[in-house]
matplotlib code that plots the C-alpha trace (Angstrom):
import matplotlib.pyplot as plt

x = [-17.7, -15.4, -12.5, -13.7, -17.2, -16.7, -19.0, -21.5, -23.1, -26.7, -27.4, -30.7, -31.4, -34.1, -35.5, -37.3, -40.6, -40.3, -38.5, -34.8, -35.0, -31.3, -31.6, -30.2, -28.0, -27.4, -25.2, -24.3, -21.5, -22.9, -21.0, -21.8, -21.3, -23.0, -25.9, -27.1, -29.9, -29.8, -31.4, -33.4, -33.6, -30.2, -29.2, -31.1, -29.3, -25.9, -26.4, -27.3, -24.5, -22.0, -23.6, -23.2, -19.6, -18.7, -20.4, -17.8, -14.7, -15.0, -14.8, -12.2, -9.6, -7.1, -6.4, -3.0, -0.9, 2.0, 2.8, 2.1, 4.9, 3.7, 5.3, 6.9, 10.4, 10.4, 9.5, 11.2, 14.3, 14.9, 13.1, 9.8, 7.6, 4.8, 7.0, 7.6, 4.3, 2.9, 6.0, 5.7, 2.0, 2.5, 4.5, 2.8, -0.1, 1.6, 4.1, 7.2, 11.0, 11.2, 9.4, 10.2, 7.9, 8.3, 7.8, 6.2, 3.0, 2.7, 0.9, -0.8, 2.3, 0.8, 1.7, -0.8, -1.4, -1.3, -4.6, -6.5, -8.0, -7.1, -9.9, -11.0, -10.1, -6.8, -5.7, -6.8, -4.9, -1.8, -2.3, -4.8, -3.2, -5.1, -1.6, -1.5, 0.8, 2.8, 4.8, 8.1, 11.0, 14.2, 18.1, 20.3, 21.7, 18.5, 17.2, 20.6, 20.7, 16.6, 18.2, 20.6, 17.9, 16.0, 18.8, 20.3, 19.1, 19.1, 19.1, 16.7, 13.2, 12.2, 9.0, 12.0, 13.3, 12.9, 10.9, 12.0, 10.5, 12.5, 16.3, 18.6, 20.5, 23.2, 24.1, 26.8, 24.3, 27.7, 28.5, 28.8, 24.9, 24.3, 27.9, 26.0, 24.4, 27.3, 25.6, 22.0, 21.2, 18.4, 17.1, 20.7, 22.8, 24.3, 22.6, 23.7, 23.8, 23.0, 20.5, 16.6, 14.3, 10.9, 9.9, 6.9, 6.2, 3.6, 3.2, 3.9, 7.5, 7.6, 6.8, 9.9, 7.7, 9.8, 13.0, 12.7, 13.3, 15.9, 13.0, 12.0, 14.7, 13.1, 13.2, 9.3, 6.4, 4.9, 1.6, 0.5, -1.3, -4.9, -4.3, -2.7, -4.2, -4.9, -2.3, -4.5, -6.8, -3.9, -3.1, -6.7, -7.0, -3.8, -5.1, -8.1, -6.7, -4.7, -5.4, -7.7, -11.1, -9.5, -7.1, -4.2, -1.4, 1.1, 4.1, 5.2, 7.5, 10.4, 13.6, 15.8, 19.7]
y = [17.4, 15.7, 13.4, 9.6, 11.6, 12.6, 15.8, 16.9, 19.9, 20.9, 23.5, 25.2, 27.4, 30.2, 30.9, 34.6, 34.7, 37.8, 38.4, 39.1, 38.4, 36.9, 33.9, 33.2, 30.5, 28.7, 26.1, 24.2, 22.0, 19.0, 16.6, 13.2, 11.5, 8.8, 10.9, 11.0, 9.1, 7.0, 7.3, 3.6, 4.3, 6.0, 3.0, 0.0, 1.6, 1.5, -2.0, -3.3, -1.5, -3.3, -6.6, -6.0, -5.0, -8.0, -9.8, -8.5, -8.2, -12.1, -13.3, -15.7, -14.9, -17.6, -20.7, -20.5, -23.9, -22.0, -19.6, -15.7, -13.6, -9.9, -9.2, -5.6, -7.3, -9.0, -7.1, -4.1, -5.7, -8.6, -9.9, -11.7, -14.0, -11.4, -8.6, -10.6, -11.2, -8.2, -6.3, -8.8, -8.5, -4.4, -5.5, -7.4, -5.5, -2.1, -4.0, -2.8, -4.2, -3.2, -2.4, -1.1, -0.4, 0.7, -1.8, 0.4, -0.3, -3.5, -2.9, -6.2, -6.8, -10.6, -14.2, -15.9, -19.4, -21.8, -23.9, -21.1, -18.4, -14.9, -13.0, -9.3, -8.1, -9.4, -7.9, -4.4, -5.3, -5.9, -3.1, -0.7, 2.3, 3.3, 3.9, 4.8, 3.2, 5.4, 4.0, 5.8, 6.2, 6.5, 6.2, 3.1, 5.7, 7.8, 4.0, 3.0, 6.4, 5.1, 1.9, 3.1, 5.7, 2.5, 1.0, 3.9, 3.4, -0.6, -2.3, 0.0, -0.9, 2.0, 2.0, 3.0, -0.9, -1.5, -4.5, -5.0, -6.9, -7.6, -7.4, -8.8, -6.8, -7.1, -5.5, -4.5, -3.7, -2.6, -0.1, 3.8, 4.7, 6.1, 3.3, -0.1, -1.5, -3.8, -5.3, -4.8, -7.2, -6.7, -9.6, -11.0, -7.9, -5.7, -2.2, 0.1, 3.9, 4.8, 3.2, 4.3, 1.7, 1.4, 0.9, 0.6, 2.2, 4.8, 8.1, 8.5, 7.1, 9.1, 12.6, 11.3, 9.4, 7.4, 8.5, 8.3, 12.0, 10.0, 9.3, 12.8, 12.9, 10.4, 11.3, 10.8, 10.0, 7.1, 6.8, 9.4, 9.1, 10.0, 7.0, 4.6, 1.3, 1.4, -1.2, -3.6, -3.8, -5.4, -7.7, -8.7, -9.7, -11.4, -13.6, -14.5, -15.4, -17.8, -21.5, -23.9, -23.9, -23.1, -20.5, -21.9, -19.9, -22.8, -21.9, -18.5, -16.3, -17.9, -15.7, -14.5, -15.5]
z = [12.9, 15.6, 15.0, 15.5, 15.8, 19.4, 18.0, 15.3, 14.4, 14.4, 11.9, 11.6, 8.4, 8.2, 5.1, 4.9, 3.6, 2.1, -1.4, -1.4, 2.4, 4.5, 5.7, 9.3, 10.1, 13.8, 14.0, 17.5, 18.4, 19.8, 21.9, 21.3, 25.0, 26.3, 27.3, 23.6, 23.4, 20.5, 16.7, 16.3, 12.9, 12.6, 14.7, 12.2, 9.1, 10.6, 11.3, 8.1, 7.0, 9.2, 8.3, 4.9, 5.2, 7.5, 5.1, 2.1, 4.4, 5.3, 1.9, 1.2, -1.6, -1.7, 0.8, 2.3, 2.5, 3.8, 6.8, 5.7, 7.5, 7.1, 10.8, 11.0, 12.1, 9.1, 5.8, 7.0, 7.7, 4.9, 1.5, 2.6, 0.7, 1.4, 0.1, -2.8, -4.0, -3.3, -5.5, -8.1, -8.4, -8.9, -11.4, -13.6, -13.4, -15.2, -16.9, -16.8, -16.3, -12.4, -9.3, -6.4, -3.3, 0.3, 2.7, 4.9, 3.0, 4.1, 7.9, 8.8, 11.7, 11.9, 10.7, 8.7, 9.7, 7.4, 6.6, 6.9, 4.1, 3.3, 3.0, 2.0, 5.2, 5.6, 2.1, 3.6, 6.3, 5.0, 2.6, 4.1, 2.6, -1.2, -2.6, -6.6, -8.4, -11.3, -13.9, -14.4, -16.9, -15.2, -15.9, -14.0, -11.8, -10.7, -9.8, -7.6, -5.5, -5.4, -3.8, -1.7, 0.1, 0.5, 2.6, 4.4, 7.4, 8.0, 10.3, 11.6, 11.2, 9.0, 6.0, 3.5, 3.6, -0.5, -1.6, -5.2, -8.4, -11.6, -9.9, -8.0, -5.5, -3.3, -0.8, 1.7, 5.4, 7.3, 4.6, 4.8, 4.3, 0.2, -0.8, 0.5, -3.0, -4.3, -7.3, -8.8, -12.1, -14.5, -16.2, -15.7, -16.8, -14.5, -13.7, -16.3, -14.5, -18.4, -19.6, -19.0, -17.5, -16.6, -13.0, -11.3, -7.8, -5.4, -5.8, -2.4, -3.5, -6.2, -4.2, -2.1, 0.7, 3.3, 1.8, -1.8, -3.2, -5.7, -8.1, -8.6, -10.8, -13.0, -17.0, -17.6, -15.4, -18.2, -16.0, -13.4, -10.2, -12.0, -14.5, -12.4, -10.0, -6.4, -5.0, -2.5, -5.5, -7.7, -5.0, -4.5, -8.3, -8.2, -5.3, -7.3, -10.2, -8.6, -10.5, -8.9, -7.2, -3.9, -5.0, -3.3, -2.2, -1.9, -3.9, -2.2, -4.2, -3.0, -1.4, -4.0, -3.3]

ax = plt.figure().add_subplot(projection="3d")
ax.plot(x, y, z, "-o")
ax.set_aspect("equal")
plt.show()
């Protein structure tokens, strides 16, 4: 009843015998202090739960051969490896020409040694936010004033730092905030303010989360939120399908120039 169940209520329903009779309610606040004594059998099912979820969460997905930088410092200020993947995995999974994500979903704020494995939990970690991924039609211009709310605010370390898939951007960190994106190429050709696209991104994003009101001018939602993948399960499939027995993750998306 409590937040963090610092409280729960006891209710206590009487039923009338008589026909047609009102039943009485009582319900009690009850604060849950160490002075509870507690449930052994409410107390030997949570445990087996908790076994079976460590269980699940420890689960290796992939073996990493290289250093995983997921640090706040770094995917909200710069391109990342982790930022990278993760994009690129969103990608390919709705298939379409871009994607664009917020790098405020990524949360984990740790580096990943390498030699060691990724598991279950550490994907929820990095990603513990169920965000839906939409699939959008949207003109060259509705997707550069997207980009340019993306990098308004750098240098500060803000969720609204883009992590992109399927283009090249460059960019100008000292300009006047909304004038900063210099150059933004498309499968090789330049960004045509025209021309309608297809991008992949949240539906956080898309509702103008962390800055991005820009694509609520998009021309056509493709995929909504009720149709669309839960990101942290894309990235855990792309982790598994990586080739080998071991799953190696030793050929990082590298840094685009």
């Amino acid at each position: 009843s409590g937040a963090d169940c610092r409280s729960a209520s006891w209710v206590e329903v009487w039923r009338p015998v008589e026909p047609h009779g009102k039943a009485t309610v009582r319900v009690q606040l009850v604060e849950l202090t160490s002075e509870v004594p507690e449930d052994p059998v409410v107390k030997s099912t949570l445990e087996s739960f908790e076994d079976l979820l460590s269980e699940k969460l420890s689960t290796p997905l992939c073996h990493l051969c290289e250093d995983l930088d997921v640090c706040t410092s770094t995917v909200r200020t710069r391109e990342s490896a982790v930022g990278n993947l993760v994009v690129d995995a969103m990608r390919a999974a709705v298939g379409t020409e871009v994607g664009l994500l917020n790098s405020g979903a990524l949360r984990a704020d740790v580096m990943y040694a390498s030699g060691g494995s990724l598991t279950v939990k550490d994907a929820l970690d990095i990603l513990p936010l169920e965000d839906v991924i939409v699939t959008l039609r949207l003109s060259g211009a509705v997707l550069r004033a997207a980009l340019e709310a993306g990098l308004c605010r750098f240098p500060a370390q803000e969720g609204r730092f883009p992590l992109v898939s399927g283009m090249r951007v460059t960019a100008d960190a000292g300009g006047p905030p909304g004038n900063r994106i210099k150059e933004v190429l498309i499968g090789g050709d330049e960004l045509d303010d025209e021309r309608l696209y297809t991008l992949a991104c949240t539906e956080y994003m898309l509702h103008g989360g962390d800055g991005y009101s820009p694509l609520q001018d998009c021309q056509a939602v493709l995929v909504d939120a009720e149709n669309g993948q839960i990101l942290p399960e894309i990235f855990k499939h792309a982790l598994l399908q990586l080739p080998g027995q071991r799953r190696s993750l030793d050929g990082l998306p590298e840094l685009r120039p």
